[in-house]
mmCIF file of the N, C-alpha and C atoms, coordinates in Angstrom:
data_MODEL
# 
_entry.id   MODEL 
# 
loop_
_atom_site.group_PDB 
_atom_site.id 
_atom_site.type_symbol 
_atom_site.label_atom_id 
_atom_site.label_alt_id 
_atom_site.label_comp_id 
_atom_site.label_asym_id 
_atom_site.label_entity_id 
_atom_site.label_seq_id 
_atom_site.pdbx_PDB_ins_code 
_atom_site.Cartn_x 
_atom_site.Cartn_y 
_atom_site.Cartn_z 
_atom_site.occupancy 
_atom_site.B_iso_or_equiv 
_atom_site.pdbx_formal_charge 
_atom_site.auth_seq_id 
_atom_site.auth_comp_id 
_atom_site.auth_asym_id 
_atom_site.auth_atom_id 
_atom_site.pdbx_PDB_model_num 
ATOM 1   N N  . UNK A 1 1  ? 4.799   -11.390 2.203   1.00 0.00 ? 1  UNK A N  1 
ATOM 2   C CA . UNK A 1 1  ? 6.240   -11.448 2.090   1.00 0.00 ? 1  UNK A CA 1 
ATOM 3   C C  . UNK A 1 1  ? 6.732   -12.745 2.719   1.00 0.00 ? 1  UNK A C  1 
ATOM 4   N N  . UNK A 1 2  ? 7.787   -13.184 2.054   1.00 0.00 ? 2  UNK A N  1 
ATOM 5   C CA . UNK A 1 2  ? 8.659   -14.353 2.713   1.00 0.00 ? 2  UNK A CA 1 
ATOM 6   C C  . UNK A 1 2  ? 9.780   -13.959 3.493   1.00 0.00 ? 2  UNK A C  1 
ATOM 7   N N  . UNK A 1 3  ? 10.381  -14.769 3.909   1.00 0.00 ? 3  UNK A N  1 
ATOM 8   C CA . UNK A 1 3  ? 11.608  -14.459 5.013   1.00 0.00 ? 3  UNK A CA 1 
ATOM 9   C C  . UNK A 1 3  ? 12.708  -13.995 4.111   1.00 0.00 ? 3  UNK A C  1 
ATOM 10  N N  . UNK A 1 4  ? 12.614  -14.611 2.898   1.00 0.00 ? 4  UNK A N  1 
ATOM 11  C CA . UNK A 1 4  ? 14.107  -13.947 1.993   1.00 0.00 ? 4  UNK A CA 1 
ATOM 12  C C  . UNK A 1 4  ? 13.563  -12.441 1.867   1.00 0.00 ? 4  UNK A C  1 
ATOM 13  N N  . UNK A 1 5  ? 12.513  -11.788 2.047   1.00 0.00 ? 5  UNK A N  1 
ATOM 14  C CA . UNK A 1 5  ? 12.247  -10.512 1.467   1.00 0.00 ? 5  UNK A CA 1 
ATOM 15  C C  . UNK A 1 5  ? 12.460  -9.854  2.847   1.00 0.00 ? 5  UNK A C  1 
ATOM 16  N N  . UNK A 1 6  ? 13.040  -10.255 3.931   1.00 0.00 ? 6  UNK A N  1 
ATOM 17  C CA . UNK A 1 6  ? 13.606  -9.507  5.306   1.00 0.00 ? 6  UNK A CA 1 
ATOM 18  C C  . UNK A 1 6  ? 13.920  -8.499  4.840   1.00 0.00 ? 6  UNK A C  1 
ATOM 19  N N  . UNK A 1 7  ? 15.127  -8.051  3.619   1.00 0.00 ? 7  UNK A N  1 
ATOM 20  C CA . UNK A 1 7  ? 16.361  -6.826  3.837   1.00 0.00 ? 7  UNK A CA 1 
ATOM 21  C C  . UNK A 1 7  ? 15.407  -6.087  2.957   1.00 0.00 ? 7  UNK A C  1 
ATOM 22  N N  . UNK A 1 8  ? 13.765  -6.416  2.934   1.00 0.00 ? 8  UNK A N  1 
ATOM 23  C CA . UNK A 1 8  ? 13.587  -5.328  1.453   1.00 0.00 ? 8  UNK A CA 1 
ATOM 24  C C  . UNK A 1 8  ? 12.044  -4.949  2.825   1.00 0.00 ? 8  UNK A C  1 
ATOM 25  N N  . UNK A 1 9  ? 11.593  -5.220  3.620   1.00 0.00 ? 9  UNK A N  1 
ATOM 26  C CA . UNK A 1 9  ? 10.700  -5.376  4.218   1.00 0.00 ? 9  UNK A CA 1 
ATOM 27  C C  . UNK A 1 9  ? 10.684  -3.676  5.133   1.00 0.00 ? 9  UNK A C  1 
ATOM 28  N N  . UNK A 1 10 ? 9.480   -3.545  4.595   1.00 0.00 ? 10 UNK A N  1 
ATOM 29  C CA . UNK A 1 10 ? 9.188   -2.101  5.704   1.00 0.00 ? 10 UNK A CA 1 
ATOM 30  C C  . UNK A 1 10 ? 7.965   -1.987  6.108   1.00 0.00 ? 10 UNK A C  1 
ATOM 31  N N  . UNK A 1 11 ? 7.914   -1.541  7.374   1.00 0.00 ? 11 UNK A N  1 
ATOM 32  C CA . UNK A 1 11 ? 6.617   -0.994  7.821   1.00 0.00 ? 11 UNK A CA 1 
ATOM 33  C C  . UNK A 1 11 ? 6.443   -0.085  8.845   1.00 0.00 ? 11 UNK A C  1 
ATOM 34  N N  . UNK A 1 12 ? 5.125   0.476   8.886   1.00 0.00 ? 12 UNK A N  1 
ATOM 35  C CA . UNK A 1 12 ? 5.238   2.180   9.276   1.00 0.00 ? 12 UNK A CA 1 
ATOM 36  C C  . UNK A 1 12 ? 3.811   2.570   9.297   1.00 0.00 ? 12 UNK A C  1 
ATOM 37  N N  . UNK A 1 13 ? 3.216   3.242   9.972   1.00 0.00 ? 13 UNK A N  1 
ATOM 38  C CA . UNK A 1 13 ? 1.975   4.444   10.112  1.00 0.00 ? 13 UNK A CA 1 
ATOM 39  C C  . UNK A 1 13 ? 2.217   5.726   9.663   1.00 0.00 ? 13 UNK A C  1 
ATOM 40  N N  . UNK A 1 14 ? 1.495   5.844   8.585   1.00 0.00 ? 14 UNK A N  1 
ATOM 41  C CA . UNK A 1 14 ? 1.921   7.067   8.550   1.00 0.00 ? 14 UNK A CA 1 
ATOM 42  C C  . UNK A 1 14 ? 0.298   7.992   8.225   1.00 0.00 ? 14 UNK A C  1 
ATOM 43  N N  . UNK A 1 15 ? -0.169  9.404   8.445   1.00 0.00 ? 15 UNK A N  1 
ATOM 44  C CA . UNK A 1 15 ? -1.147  9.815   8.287   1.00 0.00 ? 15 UNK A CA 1 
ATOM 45  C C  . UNK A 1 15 ? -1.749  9.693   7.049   1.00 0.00 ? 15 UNK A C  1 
ATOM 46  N N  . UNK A 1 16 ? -3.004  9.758   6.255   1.00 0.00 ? 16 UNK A N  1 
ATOM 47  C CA . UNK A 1 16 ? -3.627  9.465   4.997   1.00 0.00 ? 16 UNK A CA 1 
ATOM 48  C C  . UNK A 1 16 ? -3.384  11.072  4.956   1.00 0.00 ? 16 UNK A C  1 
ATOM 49  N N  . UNK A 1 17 ? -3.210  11.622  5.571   1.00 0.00 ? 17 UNK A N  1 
ATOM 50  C CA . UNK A 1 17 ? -3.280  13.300  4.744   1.00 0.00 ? 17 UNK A CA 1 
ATOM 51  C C  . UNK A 1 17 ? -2.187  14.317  5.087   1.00 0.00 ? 17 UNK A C  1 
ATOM 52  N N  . UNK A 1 18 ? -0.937  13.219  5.531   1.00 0.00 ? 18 UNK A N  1 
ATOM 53  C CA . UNK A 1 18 ? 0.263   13.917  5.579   1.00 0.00 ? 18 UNK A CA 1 
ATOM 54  C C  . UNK A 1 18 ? 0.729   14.807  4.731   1.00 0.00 ? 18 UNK A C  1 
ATOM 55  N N  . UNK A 1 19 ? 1.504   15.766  4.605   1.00 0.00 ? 19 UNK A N  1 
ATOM 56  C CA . UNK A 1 19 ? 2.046   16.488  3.397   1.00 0.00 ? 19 UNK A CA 1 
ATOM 57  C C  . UNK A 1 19 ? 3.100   15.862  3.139   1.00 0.00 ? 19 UNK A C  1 
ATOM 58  N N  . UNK A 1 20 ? 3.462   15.488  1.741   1.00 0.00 ? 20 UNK A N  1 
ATOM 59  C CA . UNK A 1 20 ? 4.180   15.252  0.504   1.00 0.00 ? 20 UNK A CA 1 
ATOM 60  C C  . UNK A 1 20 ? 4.066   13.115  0.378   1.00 0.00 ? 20 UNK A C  1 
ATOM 61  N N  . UNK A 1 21 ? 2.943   13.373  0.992   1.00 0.00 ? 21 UNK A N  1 
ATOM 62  C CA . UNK A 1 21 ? 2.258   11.633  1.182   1.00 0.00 ? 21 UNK A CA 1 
ATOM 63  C C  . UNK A 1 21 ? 1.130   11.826  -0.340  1.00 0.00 ? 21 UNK A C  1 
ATOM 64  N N  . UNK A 1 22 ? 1.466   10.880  -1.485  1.00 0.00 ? 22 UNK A N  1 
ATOM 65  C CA . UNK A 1 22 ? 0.431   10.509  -1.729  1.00 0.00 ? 22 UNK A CA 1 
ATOM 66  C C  . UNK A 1 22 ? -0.005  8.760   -2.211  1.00 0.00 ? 22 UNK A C  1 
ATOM 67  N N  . UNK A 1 23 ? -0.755  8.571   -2.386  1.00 0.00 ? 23 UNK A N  1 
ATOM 68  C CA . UNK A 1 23 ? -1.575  6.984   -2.327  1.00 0.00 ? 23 UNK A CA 1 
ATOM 69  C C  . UNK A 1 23 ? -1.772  6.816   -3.613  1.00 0.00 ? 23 UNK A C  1 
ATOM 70  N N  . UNK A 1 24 ? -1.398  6.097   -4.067  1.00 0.00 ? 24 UNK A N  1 
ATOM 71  C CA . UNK A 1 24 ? -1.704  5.783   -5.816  1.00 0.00 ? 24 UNK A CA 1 
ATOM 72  C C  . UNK A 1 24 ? -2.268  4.211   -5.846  1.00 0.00 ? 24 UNK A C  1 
ATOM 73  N N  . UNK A 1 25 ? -3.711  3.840   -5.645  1.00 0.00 ? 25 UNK A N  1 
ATOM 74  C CA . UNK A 1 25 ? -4.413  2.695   -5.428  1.00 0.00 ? 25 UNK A CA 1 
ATOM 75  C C  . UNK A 1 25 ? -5.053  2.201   -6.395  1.00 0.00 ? 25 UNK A C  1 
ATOM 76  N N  . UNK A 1 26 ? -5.485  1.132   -6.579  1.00 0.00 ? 26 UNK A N  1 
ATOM 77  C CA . UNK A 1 26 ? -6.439  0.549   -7.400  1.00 0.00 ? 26 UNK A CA 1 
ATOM 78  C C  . UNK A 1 26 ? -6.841  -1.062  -7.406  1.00 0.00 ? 26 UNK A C  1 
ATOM 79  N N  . UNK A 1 27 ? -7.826  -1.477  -7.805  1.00 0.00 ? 27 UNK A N  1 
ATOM 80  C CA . UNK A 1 27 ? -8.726  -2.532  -7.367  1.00 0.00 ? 27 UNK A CA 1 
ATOM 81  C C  . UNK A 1 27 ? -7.680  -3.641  -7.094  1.00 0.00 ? 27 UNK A C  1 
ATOM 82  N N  . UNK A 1 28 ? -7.863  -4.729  -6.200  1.00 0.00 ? 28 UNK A N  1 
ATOM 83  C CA . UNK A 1 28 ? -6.805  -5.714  -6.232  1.00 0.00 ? 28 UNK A CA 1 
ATOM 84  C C  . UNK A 1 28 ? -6.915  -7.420  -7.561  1.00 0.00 ? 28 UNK A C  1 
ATOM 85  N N  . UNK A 1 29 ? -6.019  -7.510  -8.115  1.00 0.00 ? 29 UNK A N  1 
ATOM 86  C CA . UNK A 1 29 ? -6.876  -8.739  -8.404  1.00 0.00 ? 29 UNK A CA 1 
ATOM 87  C C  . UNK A 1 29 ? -7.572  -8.424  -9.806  1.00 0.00 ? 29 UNK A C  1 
ATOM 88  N N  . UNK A 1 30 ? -7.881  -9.851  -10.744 1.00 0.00 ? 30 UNK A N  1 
ATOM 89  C CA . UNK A 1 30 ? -8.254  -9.660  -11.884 1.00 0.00 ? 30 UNK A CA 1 
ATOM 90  C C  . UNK A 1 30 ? -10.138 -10.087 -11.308 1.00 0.00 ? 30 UNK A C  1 
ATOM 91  N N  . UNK A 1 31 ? -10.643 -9.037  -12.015 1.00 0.00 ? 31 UNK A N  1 
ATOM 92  C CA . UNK A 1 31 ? -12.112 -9.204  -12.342 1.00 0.00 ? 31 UNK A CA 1 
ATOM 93  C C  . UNK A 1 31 ? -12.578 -10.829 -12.103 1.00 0.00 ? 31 UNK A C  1 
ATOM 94  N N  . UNK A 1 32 ? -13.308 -11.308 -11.654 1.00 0.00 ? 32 UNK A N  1 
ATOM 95  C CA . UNK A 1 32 ? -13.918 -12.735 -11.646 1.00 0.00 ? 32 UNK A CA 1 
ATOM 96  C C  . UNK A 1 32 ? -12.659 -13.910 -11.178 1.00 0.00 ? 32 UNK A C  1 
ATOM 97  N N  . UNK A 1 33 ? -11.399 -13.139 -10.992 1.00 0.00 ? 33 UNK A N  1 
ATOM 98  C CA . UNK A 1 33 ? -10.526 -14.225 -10.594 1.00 0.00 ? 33 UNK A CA 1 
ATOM 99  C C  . UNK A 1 33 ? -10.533 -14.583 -9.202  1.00 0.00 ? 33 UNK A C  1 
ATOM 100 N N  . UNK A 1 34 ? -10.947 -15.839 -8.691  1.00 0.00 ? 34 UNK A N  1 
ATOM 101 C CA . UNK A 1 34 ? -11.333 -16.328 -7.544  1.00 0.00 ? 34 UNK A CA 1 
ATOM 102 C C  . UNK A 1 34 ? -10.239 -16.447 -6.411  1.00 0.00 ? 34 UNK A C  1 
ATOM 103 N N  . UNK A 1 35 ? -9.550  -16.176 -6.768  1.00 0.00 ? 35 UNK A N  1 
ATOM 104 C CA . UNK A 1 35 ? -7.937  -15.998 -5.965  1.00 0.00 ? 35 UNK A CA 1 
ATOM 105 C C  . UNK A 1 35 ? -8.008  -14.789 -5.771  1.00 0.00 ? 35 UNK A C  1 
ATOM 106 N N  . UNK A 1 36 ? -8.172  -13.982 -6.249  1.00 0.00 ? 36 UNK A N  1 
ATOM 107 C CA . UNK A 1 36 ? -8.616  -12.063 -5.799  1.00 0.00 ? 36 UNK A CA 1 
ATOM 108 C C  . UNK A 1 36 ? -9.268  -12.029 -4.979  1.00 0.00 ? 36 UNK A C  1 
ATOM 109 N N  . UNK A 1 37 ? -10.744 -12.556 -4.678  1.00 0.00 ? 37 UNK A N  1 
ATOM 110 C CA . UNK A 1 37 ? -11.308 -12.610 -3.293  1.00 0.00 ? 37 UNK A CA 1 
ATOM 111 C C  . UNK A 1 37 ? -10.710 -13.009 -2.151  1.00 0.00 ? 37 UNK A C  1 
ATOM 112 N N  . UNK A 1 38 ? -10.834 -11.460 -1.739  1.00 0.00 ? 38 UNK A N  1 
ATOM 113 C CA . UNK A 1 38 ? -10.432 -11.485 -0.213  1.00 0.00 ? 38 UNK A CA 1 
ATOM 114 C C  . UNK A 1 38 ? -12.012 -11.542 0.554   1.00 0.00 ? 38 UNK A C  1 
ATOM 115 N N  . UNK A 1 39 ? -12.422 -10.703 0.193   1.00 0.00 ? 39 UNK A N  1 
ATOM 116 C CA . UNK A 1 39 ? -14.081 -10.757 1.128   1.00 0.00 ? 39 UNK A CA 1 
ATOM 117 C C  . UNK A 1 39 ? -15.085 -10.178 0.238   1.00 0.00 ? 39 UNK A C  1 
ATOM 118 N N  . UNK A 1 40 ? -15.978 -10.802 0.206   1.00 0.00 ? 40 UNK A N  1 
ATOM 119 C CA . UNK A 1 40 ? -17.114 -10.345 -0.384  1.00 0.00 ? 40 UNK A CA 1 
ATOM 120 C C  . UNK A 1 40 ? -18.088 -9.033  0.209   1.00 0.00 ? 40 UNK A C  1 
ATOM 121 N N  . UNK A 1 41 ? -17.479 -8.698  1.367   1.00 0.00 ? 41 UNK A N  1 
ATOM 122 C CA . UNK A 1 41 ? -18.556 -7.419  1.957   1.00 0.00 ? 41 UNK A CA 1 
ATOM 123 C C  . UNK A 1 41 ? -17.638 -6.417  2.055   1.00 0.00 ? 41 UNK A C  1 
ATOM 124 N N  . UNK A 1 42 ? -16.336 -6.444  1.917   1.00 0.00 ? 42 UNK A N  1 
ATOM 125 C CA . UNK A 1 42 ? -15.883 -4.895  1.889   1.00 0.00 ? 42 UNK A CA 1 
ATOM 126 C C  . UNK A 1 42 ? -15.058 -4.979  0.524   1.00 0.00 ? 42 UNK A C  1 
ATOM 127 N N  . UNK A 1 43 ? -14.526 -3.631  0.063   1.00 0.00 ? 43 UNK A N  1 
ATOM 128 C CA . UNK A 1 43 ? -13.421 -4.207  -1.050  1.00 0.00 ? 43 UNK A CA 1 
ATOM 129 C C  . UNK A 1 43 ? -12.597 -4.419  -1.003  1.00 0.00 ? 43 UNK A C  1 
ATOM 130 N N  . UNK A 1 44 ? -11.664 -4.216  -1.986  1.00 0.00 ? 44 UNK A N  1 
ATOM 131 C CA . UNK A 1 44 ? -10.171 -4.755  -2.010  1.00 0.00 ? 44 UNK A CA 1 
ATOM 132 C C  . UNK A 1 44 ? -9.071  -3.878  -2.664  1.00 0.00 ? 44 UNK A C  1 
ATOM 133 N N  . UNK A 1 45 ? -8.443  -3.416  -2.425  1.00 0.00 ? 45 UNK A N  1 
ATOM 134 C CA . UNK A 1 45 ? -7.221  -2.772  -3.038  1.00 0.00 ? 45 UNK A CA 1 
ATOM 135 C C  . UNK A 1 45 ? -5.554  -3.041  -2.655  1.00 0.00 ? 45 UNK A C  1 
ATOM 136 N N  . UNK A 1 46 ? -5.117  -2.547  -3.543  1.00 0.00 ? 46 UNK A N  1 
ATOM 137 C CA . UNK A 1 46 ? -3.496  -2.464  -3.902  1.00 0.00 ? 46 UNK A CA 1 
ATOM 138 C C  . UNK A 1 46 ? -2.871  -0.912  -3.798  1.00 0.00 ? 46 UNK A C  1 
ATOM 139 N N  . UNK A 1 47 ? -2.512  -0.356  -2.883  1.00 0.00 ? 47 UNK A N  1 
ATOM 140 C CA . UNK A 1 47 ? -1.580  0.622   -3.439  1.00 0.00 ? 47 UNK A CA 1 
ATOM 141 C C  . UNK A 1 47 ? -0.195  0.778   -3.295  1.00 0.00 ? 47 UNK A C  1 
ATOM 142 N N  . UNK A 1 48 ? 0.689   1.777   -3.474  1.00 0.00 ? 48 UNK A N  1 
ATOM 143 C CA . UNK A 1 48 ? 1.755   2.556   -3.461  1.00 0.00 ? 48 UNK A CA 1 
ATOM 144 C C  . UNK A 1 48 ? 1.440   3.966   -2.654  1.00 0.00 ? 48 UNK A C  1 
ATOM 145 N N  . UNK A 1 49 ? 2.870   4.125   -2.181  1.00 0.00 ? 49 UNK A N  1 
ATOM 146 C CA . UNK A 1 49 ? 2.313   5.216   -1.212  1.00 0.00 ? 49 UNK A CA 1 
ATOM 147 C C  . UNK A 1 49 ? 3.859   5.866   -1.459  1.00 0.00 ? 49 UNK A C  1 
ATOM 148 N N  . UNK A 1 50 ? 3.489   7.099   -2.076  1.00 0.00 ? 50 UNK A N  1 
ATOM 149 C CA . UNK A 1 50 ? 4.716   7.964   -2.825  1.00 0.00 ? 50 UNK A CA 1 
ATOM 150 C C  . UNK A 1 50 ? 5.112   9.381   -1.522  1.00 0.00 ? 50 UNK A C  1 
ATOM 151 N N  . UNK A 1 51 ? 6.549   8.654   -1.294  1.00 0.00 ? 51 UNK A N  1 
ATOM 152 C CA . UNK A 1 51 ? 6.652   9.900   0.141   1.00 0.00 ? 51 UNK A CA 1 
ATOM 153 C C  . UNK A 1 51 ? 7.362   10.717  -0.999  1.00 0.00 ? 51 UNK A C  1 
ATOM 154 N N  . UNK A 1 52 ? 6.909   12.514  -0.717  1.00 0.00 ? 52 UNK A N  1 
ATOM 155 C CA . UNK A 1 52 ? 8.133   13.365  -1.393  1.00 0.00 ? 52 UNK A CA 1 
ATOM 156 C C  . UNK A 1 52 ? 8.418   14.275  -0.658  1.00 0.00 ? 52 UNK A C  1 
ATOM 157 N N  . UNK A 1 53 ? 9.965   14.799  -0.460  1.00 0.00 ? 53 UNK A N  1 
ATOM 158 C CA . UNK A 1 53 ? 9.940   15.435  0.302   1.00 0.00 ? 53 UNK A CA 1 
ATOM 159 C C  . UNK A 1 53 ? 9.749   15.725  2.068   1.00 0.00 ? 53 UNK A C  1 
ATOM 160 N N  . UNK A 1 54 ? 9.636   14.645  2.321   1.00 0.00 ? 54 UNK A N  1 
ATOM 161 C CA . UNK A 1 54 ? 9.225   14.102  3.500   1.00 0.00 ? 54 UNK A CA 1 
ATOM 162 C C  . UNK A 1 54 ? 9.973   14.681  4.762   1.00 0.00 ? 54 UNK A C  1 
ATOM 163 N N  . UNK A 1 55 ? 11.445  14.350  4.270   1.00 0.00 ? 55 UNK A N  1 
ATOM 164 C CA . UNK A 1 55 ? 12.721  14.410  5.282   1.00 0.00 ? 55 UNK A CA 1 
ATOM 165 C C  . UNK A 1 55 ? 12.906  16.250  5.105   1.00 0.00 ? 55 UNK A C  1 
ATOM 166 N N  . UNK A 1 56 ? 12.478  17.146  6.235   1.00 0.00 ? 56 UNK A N  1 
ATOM 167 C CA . UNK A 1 56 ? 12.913  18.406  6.144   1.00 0.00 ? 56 UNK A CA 1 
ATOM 168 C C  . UNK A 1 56 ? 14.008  18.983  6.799   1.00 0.00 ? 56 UNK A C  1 
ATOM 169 N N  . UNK A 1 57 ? 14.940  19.517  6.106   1.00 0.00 ? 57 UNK A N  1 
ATOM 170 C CA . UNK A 1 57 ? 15.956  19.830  7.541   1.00 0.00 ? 57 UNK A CA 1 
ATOM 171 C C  . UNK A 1 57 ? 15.286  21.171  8.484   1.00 0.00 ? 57 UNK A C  1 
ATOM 172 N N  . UNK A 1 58 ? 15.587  21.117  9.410   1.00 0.00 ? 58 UNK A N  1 
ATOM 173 C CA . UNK A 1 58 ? 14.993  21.873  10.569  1.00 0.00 ? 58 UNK A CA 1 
ATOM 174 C C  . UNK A 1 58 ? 15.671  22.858  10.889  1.00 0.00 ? 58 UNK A C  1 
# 
């Protein structure tokens, strides 16, 4: 992200096996495109992380 993307910018921990958390991932990067390599010994991915339901009233 760049500095103009401040008002759109989030970040957060949240558990991999929270309820109404899910992860919608997949490989990063085009096949053989040398700009996709990030590291050659682990892989690489892209996801989305779909909160539903999250906010419960108590």
């Amino acid at each position: 992200m760049t500095p103009d993307d401040d008002a759109f910018a989030v970040c957060c921990a949240v558990p991999i096996d929270a309820e109404g958390i899910t992860v919608v991932a997949r490989a990063a990067g085009r096949p053989g495109e040398e700009a996709a390599v990030f590291s050659k010994h682990y892989g690489q991915t892209t996801g989305v992380v779909l909160f539903e339901n999250v906010f419960r009233a108590s």
